[in-house]
N, C-alpha and C positions, 0 to 999 in steps of 0.2 A: 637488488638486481636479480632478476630470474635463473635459476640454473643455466636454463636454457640460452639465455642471452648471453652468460659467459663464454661457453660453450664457442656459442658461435664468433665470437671475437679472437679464440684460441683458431677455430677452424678456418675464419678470413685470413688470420696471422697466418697459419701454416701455407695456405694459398698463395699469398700474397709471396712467401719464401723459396713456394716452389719455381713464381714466376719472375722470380730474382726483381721485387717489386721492394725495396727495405720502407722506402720512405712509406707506405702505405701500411708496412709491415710494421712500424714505429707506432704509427697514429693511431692504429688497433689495439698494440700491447699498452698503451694510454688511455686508452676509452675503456677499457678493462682495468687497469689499474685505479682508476679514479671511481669505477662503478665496484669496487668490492668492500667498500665501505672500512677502510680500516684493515682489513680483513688481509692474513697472510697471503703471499702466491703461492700457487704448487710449485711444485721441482720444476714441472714441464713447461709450465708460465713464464716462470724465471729467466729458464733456460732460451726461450722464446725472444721475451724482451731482450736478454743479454746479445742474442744473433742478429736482430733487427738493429741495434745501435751500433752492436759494432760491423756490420756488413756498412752504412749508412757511414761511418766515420773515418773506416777503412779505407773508403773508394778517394775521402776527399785528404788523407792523410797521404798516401798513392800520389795525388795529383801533387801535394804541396812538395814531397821530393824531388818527383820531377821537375815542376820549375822553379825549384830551388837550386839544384842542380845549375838547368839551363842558362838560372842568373849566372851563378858562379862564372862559365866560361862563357859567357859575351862582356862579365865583369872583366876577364883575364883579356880579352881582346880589344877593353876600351872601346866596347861597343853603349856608350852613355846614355843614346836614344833608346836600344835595343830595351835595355836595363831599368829605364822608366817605366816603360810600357808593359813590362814582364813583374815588376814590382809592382801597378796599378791590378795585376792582374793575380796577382797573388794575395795581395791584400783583399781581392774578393773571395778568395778560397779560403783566407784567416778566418774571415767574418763567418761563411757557413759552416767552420770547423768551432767556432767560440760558439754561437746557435744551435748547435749539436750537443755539446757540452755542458754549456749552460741548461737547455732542455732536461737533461739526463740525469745532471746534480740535485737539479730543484725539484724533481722525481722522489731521486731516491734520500736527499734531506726531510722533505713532507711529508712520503707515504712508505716510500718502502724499507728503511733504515727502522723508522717510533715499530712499524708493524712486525720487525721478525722477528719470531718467538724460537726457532730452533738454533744452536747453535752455527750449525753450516747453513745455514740461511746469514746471519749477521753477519760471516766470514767473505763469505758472497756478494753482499751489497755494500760493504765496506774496502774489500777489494774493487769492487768496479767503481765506488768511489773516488780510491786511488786513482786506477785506471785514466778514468777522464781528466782527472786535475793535470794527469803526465800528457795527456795528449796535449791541453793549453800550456803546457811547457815546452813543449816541444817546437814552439813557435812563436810563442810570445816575449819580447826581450825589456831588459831592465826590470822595477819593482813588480810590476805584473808577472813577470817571468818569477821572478821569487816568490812571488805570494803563491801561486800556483805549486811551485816546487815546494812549500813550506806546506800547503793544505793537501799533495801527495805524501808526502811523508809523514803527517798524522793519521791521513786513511790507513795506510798500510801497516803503519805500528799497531796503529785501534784493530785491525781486522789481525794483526800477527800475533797481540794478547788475546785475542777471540779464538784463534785459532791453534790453542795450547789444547784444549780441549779436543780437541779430532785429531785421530792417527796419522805417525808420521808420511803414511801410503794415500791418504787422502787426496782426491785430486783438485778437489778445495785446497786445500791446505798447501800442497805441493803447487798449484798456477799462482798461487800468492808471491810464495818464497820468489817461483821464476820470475814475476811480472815485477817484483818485489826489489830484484838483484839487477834488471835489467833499467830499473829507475836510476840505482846508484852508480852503476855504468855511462847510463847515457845522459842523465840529466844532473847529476849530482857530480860526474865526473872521476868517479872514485871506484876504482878497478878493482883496488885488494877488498872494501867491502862487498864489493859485486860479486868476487869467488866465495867470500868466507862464508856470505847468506847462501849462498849456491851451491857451495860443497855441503856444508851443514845438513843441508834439504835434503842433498842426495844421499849425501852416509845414511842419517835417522831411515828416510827411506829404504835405502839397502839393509840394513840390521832387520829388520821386519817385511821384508819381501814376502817372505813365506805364510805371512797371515795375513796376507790380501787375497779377498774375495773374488772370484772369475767376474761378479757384476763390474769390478772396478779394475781391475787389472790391466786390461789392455788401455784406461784411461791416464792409471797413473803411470804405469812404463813407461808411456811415450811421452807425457811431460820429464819423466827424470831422462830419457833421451836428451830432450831440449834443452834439459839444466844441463844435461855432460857437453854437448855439443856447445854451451854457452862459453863455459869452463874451457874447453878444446880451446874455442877461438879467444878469449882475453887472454888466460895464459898461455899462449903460442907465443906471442911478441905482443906485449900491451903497449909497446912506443913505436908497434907500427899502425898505421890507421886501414886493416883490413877490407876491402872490399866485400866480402860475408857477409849474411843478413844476418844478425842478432836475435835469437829466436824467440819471442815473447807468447805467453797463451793467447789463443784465437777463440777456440771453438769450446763451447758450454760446458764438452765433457773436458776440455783441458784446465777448464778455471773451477768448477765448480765439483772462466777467458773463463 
């Protein structure tokens, strides 16, 4: 593939980002992935693909709250018609969240996991590994639901032995622990693990504040914000069920979220 042609797939993706276009912005960071013959991503690639899938899986993660929600109270009102018709409806939002998923694994299983050579690269793509299996857990019930939560939980150990290796200011390193803490919270069900990976992150982090770089600093600060704010809200009252959003990495600079 031509310099040049890469290039330009990086430059549609950024377009397509500006014009809040993801699906468009996915199928670019694909057509370039598949054209680099092997060949590592840069930072900026990476970074790229990781915003296209997750803006794309976000929006439909978004909706499946919603009306799951919605089920809940017309379930409360013995509204049974209401509830058919809101579960036919939601089962079409599983389906393009399992399609998203599924996409994004067999990506980074085939090409982009065998290809990364640096260390925060592996950490990167094994985290977002993670990432996806939680998002099919997040929805999918019975053995499915466990296999899923079973193949999140080996992403993330694989990328947390990967991740011994980069400093504990890292914001690789650091969106791991958060996204990491926020599995065993919410899908795993298990709160005192969820602080202790969480505290963990943030002390090692704090001991070593001071040898963090200005390129990184504003990245990784605000992820250990996210781990104390996480921290705030489990151990406030863990037997009560908070209405707070649970703050997970988002954005490229917070994982690499």
């Amino acid at each position: 593939m031509a310099v040049s042609s890469r290039d330009e797939y990086v430059y549609m993706a950024k377009l397509s980002e500006q014009a809040e276009r993801y699906e468009e912005m996915v199928e670019f960071m694909e057509k370039l992935s598949a054209a680099t013959d092997g060949t590592e991503l840069t930072v900026e690639e990476r970074n790229l693909l990781s915003v296209a899938y997750k803006n794309v899986i976000g929006a439909r993660r978004a909706s499946w709250r919603i009306i799951s929600s919605i089920e809940q109270k017309e379930e409360s009102r013995g509204n049974d018609d209401r509830v058919k018709t809101i579960r036919d409806y939601k089962a079409k939002i599983e389906s393009e969240l399992a399609g998203i998923c599924d996409g994004i694994l067999k990506l980074l299983d085939s090409a982009l996991i065998p290809s990364a050579a640096s260390e925060d690269s592996k950490v990167f793509y094994l985290k977002m590994k993670g990432d996806y299996y939680r998002y099919l857990a997040e929805f999918k019930t019975g053995k499915e639901r466990d296999d899923a939560a079973d193949n999140t939980l080996a992403a993330y150990e694989s990328a947390q032995d990967n991740a011994k290796g980069l400093a504990p200011t890292h914001p690789i390193r650091l969106g791991l622990a958060l996204n990491f803490s926020v599995f065993y919270y919410e899908i795993l069900n298990s709160p005192d693990r969820a602080c202790n990976l969480a505290k963990t992150a943030f002390d090692a982090a704090i001991a070593e504040l001071d040898t963090l770089g200005e390129e990184s600093y504003k990245d990784s600060t605000l992820i250990m914000q996210l781990l104390r704010d996480n921290l705030t809200l489990w151990t406030s009252d863990m037997q009560d069920e908070s209405a707070d959003e649970i703050k997970e990495a988002t954005k490229p600079t917070e994982e690499q979220k």
